[in-house]
C-alpha positions, 0 to 999 in steps of 0.5 A: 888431501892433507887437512888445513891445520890452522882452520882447524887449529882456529875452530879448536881455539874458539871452542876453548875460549868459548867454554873457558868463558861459560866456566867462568860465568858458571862459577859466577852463578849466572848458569845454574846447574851442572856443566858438562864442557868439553874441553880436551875433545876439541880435536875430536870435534874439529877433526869430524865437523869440518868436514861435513856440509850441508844436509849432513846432521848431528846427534850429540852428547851432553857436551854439545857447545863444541860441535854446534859451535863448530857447525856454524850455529851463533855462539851468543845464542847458546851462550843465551841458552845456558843462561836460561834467556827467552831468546836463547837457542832452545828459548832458555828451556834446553839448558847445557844438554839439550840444544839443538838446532833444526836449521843445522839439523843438530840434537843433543840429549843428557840420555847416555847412548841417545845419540845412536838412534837419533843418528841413525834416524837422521842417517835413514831419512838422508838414505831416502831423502837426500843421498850422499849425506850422512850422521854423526854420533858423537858420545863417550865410551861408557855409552857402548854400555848402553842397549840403544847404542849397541842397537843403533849400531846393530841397526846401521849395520844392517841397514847400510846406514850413512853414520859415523859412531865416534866414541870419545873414550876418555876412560873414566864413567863420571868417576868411575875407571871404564875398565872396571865396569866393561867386560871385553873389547869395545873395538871387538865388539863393534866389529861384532855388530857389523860396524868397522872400527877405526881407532885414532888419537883424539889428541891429534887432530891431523889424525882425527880429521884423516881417519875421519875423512876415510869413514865420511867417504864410505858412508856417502858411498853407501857402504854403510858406518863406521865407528872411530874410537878416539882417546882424550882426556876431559881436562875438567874431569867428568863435570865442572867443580868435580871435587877431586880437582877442585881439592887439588888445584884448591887444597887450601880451602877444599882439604879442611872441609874434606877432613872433617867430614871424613873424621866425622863418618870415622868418628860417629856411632852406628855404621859399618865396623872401624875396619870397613870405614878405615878401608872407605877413607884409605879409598878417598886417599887413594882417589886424591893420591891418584888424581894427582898423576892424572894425565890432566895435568900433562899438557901433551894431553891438551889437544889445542896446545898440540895442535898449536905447537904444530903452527910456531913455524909462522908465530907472526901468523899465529899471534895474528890468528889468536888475537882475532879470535880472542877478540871475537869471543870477548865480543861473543861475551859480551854480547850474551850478558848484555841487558837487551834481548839478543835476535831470536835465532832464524828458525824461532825458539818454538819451531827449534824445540816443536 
């Protein structure tokens, strides 16, 4: 069975429009906080949500717009939710990090590795209850540096749990290389735990939604989980405004501020030797230097540019598909900054977050 490129291609599309609106309504200051989007993760989303159905549950992140809106849960009430509205998916309590839906038995937490055992209590209650369905964790590379998540794994491993692991393996721990702060082989060390690992493109949904596809089978055949490493590129940095981005795409306006600064901490008395604060600003440079041939900037790196590459055969039909969508989620928008209370989601505010 080869997967459907243009459902994918409009779950893909609709997540970036609706993030891509949250942003703007976060830079407005009608969403106070941080922002965690996921905009580079879309084929990673699509590629495991589409093929889960009813019964099946999810743990996630705290970049959880994405799958929820993928898995069907109401666009306005989470955009509600973010701007902290009584009848917003968690009734304005949750924010960006915590939503979650009972009725689509789906939980997100801003905890890193919390997804693990969320999904493993999910998957264990499906072993008993409802046979044949499974979890989905979803969470990022720097999260395997967490002892519940390698616990969680260890657990599903011997309990035969329905669970997919999917690791989204950006390589950067907020601002910080992966690399440098994990010792060994995450592939080496999930096989260790007894979970196979499958690596994929997360660029690539056609790739993701496969490999996907194999792990989902065995977990709904009872021969326990599988853990899908897919590589992705968070194309807003580890959090909206991240400030080497923001210097930049905005060098004008960031690039002063961040010179005074930097003259004022060589400048001042006390501190550190002139040598250790020469060898500090040489590491904000290079930082800057070294953003500015990062992969956000290539847009093979863009998976819903990728992906509608694939689809120019039929530009009638794409056109077609992107002004529908465009138009739903100026809708959506709409809809979520209107003055009157949206409808209370089926299940209540109160039971989502009891």
């Amino acid at each position: 069975m080869a997967p459907d490129l243009w459902s994918l291609y409009a779950l893909m599309l609709r997540s970036r429009l609706l993030e891509e609106g949250i942003a703007a309504l976060w830079r407005d200051g009608l969403i106070s906080g941080e922002m965690h989007l996921g905009t580079g993760e879309e084929a990673i989303v699509a590629g495991v949500v589409s093929q889960l159905r009813a019964g099946d549950a999810m743990a996630l992140d705290h970049r959880g717009t994405a799958p929820l809106l993928m898995r069907g849960v109401d666009p306005v009430l989470i955009v509600r939710e973010l701007l902290g509205l009584p009848d917003g998916l968690c009734a304005g309590r949750g924010g960006h990090m915590h939503l979650y839906s009972r009725q689509h038995l789906a939980a997100s937490s801003g905890i890193v590795g919390a997804a693990g055992p969320a999904a493993c209590g999910f998957a264990l209650a499906a072993q008993h209850l409802n046979p044949g369905a499974i979890a989905v964790a979803f969470f990022g590379e720097g999260a395997m540096n967490a002892g519940m998540l390698l616990e969680a794994l260890n657990l599903a491993a011997v309990w035969k749990l329905p669970v997919l692991f999917v690791c989204k393996d950006d390589d950067w721990s907020i601002t910080t290389r992966s690399q440098s702060v994990t010792g060994g082989d995450l592939h080496e060390r999930a096989r260790g735990l007894g979970v196979p690992p499958i690596n994929v493109d997360g660029r690539d949904v056609g790739d993701v939604w496969k490999a996907a596809q194999a792990a989902i089978a065995r977990a709904r055949a009872g021969q326990g989980p599988t853990w899908l490493h897919a590589r992705c590129v968070h194309l807003e940095g580890h959090l909206l405004g991240f400030q080497l981005l923001r210097t930049l795409r905005q060098p004008l306006r960031e690039l002063p501020k961040m010179s005074l600064r930097l003259t004022r901490s060589l400048l001042q008395p006390g501190g550190g030797g002139l040598g250790e604060r020469l060898a500090g600003l040489l590491q904000v440079m290079a930082a800057l230097a070294a953003t500015m041939r990062d992969p956000r900037g290539d847009a093979a790196n863009d998976p819903v540019r990728r992906a509608r590459a694939s689809l120019q055969a039929e530009p009638d039909r794409l056109r077609e598909l992107e002004e529908q969508i465009g138009q739903e989620l100026a809708d959506v928008l709409a809809r979520s900054l209107a003055r009157a209370p949206a409808k209370a989601p089926a299940d209540g505010p109160g039971e989502v977050l009891a």
